[in-house]
C-alpha positions as CSV (number, residue, x, y, z in Angstrom):
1,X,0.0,0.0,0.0
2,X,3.2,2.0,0.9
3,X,3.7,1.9,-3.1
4,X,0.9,3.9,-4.0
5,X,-0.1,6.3,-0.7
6,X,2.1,7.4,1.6
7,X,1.8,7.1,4.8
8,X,2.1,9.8,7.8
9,X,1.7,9.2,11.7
10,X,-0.5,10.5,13.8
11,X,1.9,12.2,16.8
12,X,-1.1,14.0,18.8
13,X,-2.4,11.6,21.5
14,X,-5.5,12.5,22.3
15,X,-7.2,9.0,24.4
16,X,-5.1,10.1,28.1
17,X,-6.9,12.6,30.4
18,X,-3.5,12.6,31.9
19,X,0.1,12.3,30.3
20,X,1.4,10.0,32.5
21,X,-0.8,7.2,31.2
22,X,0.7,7.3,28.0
23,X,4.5,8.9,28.9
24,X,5.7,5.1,30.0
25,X,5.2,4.1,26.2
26,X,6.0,7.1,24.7
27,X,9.3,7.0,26.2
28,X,9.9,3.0,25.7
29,X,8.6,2.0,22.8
30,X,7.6,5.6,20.8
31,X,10.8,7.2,21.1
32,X,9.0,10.4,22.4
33,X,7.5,10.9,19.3
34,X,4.0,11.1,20.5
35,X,3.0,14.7,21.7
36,X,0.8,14.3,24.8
37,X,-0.6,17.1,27.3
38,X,-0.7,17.4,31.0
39,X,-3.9,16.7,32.6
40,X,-5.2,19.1,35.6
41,X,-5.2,15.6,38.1
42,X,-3.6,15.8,41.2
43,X,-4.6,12.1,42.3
44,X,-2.7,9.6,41.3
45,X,-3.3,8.7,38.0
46,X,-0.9,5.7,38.0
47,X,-0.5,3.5,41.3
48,X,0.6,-0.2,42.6
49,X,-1.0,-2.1,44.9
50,X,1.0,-5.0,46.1
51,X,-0.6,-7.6,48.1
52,X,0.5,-10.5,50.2
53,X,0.0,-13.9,47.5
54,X,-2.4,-15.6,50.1
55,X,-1.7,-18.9,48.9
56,X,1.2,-19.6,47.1
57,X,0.3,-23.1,45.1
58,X,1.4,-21.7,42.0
59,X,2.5,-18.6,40.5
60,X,-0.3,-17.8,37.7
61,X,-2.9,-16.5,40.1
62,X,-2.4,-16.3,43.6
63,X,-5.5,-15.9,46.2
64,X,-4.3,-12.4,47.6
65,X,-4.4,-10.3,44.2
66,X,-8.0,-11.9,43.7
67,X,-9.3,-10.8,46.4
68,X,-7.6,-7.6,46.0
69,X,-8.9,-7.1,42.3
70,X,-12.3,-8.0,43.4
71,X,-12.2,-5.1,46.5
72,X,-11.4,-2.7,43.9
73,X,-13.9,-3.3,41.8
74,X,-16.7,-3.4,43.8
75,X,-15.1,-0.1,45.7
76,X,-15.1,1.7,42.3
77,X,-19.1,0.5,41.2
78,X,-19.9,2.4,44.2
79,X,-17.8,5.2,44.4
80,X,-17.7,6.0,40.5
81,X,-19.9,4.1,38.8
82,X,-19.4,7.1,36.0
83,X,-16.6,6.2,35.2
84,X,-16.3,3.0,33.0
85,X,-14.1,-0.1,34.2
86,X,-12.1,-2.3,33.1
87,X,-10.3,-5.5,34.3
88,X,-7.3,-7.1,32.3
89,X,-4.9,-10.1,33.6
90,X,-1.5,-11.5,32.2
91,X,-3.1,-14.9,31.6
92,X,-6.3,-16.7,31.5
93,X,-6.6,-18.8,34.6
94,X,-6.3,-15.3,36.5
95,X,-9.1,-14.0,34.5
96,X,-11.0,-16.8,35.5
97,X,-10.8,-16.6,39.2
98,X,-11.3,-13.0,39.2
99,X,-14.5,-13.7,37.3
100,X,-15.8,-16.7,39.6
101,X,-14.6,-14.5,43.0
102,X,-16.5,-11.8,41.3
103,X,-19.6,-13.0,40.5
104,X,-19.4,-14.5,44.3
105,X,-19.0,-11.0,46.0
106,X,-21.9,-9.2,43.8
107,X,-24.1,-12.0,45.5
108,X,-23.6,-9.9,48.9
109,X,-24.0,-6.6,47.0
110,X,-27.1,-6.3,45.0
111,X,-26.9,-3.0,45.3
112,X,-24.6,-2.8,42.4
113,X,-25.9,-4.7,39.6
114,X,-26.5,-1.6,38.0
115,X,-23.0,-0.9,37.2
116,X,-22.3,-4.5,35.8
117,X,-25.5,-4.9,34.0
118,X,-25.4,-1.4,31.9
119,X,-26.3,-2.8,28.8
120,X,-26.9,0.7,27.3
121,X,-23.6,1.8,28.2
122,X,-20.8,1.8,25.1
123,X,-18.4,1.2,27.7
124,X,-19.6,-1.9,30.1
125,X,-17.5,-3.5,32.8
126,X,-15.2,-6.3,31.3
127,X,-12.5,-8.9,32.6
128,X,-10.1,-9.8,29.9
129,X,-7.0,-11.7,29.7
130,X,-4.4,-9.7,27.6
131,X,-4.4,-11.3,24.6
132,X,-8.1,-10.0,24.6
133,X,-8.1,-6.3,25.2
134,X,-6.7,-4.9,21.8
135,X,-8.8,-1.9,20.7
136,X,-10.7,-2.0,24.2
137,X,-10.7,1.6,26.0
138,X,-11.9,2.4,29.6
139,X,-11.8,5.5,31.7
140,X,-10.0,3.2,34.6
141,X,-7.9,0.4,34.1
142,X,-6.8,-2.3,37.0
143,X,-4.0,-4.3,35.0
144,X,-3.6,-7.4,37.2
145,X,-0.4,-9.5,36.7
146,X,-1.3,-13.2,38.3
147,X,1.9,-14.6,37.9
148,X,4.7,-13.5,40.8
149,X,6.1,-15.9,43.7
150,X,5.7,-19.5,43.3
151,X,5.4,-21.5,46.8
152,X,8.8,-20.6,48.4
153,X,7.8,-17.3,47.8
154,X,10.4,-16.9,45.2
155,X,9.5,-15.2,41.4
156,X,9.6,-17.5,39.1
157,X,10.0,-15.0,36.1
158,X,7.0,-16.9,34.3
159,X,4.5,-13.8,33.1
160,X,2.9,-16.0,30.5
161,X,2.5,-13.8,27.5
162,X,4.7,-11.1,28.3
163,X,7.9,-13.8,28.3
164,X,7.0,-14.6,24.4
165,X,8.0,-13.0,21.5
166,X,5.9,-9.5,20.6
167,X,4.9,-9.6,24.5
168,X,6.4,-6.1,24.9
169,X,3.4,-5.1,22.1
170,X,0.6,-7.1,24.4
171,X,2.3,-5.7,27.0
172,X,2.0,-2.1,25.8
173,X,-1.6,-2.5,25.0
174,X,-2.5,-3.2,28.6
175,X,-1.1,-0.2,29.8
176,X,-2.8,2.3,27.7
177,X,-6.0,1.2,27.6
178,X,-7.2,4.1,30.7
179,X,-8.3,7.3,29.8
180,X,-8.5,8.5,33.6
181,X,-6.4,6.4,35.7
182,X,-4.5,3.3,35.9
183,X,-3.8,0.3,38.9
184,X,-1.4,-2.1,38.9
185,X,-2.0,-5.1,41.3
186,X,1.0,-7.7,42.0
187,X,2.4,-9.3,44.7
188,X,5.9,-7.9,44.2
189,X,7.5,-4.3,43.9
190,X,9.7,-3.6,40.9
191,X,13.0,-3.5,42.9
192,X,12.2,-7.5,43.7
193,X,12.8,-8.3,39.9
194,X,16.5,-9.1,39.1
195,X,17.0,-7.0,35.8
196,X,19.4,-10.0,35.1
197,X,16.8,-12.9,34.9
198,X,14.0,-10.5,32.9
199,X,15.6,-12.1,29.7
200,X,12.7,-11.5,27.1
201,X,11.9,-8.0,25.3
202,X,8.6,-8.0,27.1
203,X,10.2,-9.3,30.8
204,X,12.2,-6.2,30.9
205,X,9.5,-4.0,29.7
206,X,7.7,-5.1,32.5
207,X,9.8,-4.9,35.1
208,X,10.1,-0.9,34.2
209,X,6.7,-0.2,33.7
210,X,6.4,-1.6,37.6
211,X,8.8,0.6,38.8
212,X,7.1,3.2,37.3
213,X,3.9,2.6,38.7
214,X,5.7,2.4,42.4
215,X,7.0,5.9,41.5
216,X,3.0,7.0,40.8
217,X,4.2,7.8,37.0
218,X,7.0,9.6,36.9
219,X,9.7,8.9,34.4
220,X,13.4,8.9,35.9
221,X,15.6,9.2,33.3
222,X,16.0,10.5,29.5
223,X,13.6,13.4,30.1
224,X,13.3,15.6,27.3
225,X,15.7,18.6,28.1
226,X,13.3,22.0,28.9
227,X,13.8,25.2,26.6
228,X,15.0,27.9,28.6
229,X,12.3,30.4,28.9
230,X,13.3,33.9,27.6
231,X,13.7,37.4,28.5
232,X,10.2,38.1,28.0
233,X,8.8,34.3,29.3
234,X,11.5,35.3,32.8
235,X,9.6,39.4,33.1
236,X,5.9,37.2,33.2
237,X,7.2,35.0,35.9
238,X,8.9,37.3,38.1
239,X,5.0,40.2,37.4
240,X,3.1,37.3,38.3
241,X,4.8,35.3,41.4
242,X,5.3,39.0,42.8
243,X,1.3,39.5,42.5
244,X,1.3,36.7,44.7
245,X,0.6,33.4,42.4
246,X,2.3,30.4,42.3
247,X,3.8,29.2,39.3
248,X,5.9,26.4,37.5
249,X,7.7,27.1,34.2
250,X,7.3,24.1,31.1
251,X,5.1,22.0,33.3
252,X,5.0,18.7,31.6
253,X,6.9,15.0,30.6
254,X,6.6,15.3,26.1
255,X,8.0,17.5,23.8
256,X,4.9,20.1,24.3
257,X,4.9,21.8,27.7
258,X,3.1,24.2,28.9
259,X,4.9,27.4,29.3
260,X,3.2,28.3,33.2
261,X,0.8,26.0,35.4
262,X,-0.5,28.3,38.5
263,X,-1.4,26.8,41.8
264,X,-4.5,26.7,43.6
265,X,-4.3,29.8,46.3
266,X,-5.5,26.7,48.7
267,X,-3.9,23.4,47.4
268,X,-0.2,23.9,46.2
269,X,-0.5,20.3,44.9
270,X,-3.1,21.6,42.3
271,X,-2.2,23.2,39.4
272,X,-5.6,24.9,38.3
273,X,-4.8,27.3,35.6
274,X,-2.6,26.8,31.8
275,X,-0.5,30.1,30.9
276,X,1.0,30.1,27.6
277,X,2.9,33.3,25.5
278,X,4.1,33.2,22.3
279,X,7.9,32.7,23.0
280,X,9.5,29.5,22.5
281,X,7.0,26.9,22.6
282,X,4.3,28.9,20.7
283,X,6.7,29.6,17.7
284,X,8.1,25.6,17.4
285,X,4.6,24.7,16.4
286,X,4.1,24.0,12.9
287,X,0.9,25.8,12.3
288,X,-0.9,28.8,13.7
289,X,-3.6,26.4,13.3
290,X,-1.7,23.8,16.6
291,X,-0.5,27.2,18.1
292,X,-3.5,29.5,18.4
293,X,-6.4,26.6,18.5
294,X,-5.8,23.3,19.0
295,X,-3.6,22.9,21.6
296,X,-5.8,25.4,23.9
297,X,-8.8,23.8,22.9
298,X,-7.6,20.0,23.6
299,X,-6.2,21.5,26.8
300,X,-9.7,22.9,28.2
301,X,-11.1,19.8,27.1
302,X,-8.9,17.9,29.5
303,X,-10.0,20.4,32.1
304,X,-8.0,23.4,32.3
305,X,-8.6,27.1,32.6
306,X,-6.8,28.8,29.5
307,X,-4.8,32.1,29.5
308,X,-3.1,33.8,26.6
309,X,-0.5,36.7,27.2
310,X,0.5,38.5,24.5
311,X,4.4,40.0,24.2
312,X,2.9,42.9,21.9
313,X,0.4,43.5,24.6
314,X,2.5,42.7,28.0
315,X,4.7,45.3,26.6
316,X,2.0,48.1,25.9
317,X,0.5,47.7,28.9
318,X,2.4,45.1,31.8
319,X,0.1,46.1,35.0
320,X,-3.4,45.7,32.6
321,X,-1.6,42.2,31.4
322,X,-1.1,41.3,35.2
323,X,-4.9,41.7,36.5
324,X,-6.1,40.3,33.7
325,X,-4.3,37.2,34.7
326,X,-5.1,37.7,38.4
327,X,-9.0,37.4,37.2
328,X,-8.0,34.0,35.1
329,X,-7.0,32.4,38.3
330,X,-10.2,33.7,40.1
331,X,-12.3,32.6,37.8
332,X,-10.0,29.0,37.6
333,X,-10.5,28.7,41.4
334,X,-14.5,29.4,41.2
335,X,-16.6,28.4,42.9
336,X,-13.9,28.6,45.9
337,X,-14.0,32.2,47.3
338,X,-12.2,34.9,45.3
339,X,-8.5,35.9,47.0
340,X,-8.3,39.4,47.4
341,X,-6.1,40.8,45.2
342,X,-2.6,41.8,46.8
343,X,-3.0,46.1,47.3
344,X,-1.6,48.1,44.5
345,X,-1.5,51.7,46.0
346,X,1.1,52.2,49.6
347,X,-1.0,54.0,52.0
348,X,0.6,57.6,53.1
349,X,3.0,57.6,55.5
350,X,1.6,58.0,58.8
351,X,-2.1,57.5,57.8
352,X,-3.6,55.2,60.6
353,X,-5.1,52.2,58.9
354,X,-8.3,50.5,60.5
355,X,-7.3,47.1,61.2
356,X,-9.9,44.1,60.8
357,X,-9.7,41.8,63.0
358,X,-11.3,38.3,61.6
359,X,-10.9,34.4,62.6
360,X,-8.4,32.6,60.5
361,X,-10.3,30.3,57.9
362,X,-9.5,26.9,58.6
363,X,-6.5,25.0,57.2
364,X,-7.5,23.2,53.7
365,X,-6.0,20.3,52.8
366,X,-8.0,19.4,49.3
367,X,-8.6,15.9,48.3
368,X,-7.4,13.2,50.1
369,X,-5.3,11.4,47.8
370,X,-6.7,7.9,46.6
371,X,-5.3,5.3,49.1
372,X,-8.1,3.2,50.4
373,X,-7.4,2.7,54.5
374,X,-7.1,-0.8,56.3
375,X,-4.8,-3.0,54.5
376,X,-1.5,-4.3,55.9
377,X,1.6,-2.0,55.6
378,X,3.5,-5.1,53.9
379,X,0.4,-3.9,51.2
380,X,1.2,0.1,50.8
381,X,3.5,1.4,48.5
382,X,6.2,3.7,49.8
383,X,4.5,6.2,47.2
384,X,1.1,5.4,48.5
385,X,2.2,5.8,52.2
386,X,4.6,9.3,51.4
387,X,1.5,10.7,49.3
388,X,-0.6,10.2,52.6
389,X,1.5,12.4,54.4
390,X,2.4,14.9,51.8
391,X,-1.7,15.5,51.8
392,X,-1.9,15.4,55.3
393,X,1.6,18.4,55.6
394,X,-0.8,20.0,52.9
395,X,-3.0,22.1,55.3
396,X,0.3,23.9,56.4
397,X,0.4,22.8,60.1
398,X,3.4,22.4,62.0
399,X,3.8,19.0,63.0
400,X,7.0,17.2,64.4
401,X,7.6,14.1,63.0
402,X,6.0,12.2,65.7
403,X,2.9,13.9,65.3
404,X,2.9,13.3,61.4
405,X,3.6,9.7,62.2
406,X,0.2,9.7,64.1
407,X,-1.5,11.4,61.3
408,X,-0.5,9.3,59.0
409,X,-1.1,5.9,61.1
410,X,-4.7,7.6,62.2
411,X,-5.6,7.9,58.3
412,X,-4.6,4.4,57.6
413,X,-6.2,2.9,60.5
414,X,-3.7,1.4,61.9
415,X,-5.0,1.2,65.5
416,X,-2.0,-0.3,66.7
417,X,1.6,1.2,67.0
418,X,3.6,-2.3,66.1
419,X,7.2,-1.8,65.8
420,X,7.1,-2.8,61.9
421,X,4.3,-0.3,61.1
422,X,6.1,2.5,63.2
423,X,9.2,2.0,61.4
424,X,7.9,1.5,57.6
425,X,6.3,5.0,58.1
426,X,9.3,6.5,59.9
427,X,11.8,5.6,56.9
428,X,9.1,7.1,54.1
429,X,8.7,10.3,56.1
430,X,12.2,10.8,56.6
431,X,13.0,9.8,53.1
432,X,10.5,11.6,50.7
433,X,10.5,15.1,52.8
């Protein structure tokens, strides 16, 4: 066919509400040719559950990740039944006990057949092995691996499809398949496979993509290098920080960034409003078509607030270009109460200014990060556990550590202070400060 039409790729990835769901593969296996956007999310997008194997009879499907798939399902038909859902396993006997535990539990929650039985809906519920899931999309994924530690609780490097040839392309399927968010369930961490034994193409690929899920979806290495922001990019940021907003500079993982990402007055984890000015970035898209259109509309589509600045018209007129940004991020923030904007005009010297004296508002902490409480701490990631107490630091009390420790144990429900708990918390607090 090549013969008589060319052929041209399409390098705008559109399926991702968030970048990181499709930065793993862009940066493995698309040699960062794809050009993704940020999403507004501050959840994580991307996380791993790892759960004790319960029993350990064989490595395709132990009982602990069952049960673990199963708890997340039923906790997302009732917390989001919106949101479609999607199950897919490494290999088929995982897929069936999944389906036989399944259909058990929804016996005990009738309450929920709703969900499963949407026949109208173009996205129903689905389990799927991965051989089965090619062209399938969902707005949540929960990739379950089945295969891990055999009975001496050792890994016995057996992932079924992934170990045979073209597994890194089955493999790469499963993982962006989410439009909204992604979990990975398996009984190990990354760090427990031995790069040296993931022999296969597809072995290796997965023992990355696990460590990236442990990270939440950050990529560690190889980033695209950041075009320094010029003279006229540096005068924005220095006008706008001084009115008293928070910003970060070529916010994004792909070759398109967007120039400034402001903070929520209330959440600094947030990043509510998308700033972009024609300097660098604007002028190394092909088209005025991408640069004035499409990339702003694909980005409010995802869920950001959109502003424009203007050099022609930051230079004309710098204090009119400053408050009309001020009133982006006010109307970004609605329906949260307006910030008063920082005062503009120094009061006469000497002139005796009434004072008002009003109760602080209460600390805000936003929401809580999604990390269901009462498992085991053998079963909490060290991201899982540090985003916990980042959310918790969020609402800008001083705590010492002892008191964050208690926090973060309180949110958890861990009702007892066992030495092993204590000390898996202590070591993430101290290390992801």
């Amino acid at each position: 066919m090549d013969i008589f039409l060319p052929s041209k790729d399409l390098m705008w990835h559109y399926r991702s509400e968030d970048e990181r769901l499709i930065a793993f593969s862009n940066a493995e296996l698309y040699g960062r040719r794809l050009t993704t956007f940020p999403g507004v999310s501050y959840d994580d997008v991307i996380r791993h559950v790892v759960v004790d194997p319960g029993d350990a009879t064989s490595n395709e499907s132990a009982r602990g990740e069952v049960e673990a798939v199963v708890r997340l399902v039923l906790e997302h038909a009732e917390t989001q039944p919106q949101r479609s859902l999607g199950v897919i396993t490494m290999g088929t006997p995982h897929k069936l006990r999944i389906d036989e535990a399944l259909r058990r539990a929804r016996t005990f929650r009738p309450d929920l057949d709703g969900f499963f039985n949407d026949g109208d809906s173009l996205e129903p519920f689905f389990v799927k092995n991965l051989e089965r899931v090619q062209g399938d999309e969902r707005d949540c994924i929960i990739l379950s691996i089945g295969y891990g530690k055999g009975p001496d609780g050792r890994i016995l490097y057996n992932f079924g499809p992934v170990n045979k040839q073209g597994g890194e392309r089955r493999l790469n399927v499963a993982v962006t398949r989410a439009k909204h968010s992604l979990v990975l369930v398996s009984t190990f961490r990354g760090d427990e496979l031995d790069e040296t034994k993931c022999q296969t193409t597809g072995m290796s690929l997965l023992r990355a993509y696990t460590l990236y899920a442990d990270r939440g979806g950050r990529l560690d290495r190889n980033a695209p290098p950041i075009a320094e922001i010029n003279a006229f990019e540096r005068d924005v940021a220095d006008s706008l920080t001084r009115k008293g907003m928070t910003l970060r500079a070529q916010y994004g993982v792909s070759g398109y960034r967007i120039d400034f990402v402001v903070a929520h007055p209330s959440i600094p984890d947030r990043w509510v409003l998308a700033i972009e000015c024609d300097g660098a970035t604007y002028h190394s898209a092909q088209s005025a078509r991408d640069r004035d259109r499409l990339r702003q509309e694909h980005l409010e589509r995802l869920g950001w607030k959109f502003h424009r600045i203007w050099s022609t018209e930051w230079f004309k007129n710098k204090p009119g270009e400053v408050d009309r940004a001020w009133a982006a991020l006010q109307d970004a923030i609605a329906p949260d109460a307006l910030l008063p904007a920082p005062p503009n005009v120094t009061p006469p010297t000497g002139a005796i200014q009434p004072v008002a004296i009003v109760d602080a508002p209460p600390p805000l902490r936003g929401q809580r990060p999604y990390v269901p409480a009462g498992r085991g701490i053998d079963s909490y990631s060290d991201w899982e556990i540090s985003k916990i107490a980042q959310w918790i630091k969020s609402d800008g009390r001083l705590r010492s550590e002892d008191e964050l420790l208690l926090a973060v144990m309180d949110d958890l429900g861990f009702e007892r202070h066992g030495s092993k708990i204590v000390q898996r918390i202590t070591n993430v607090i101290r290390h992801h400060r």
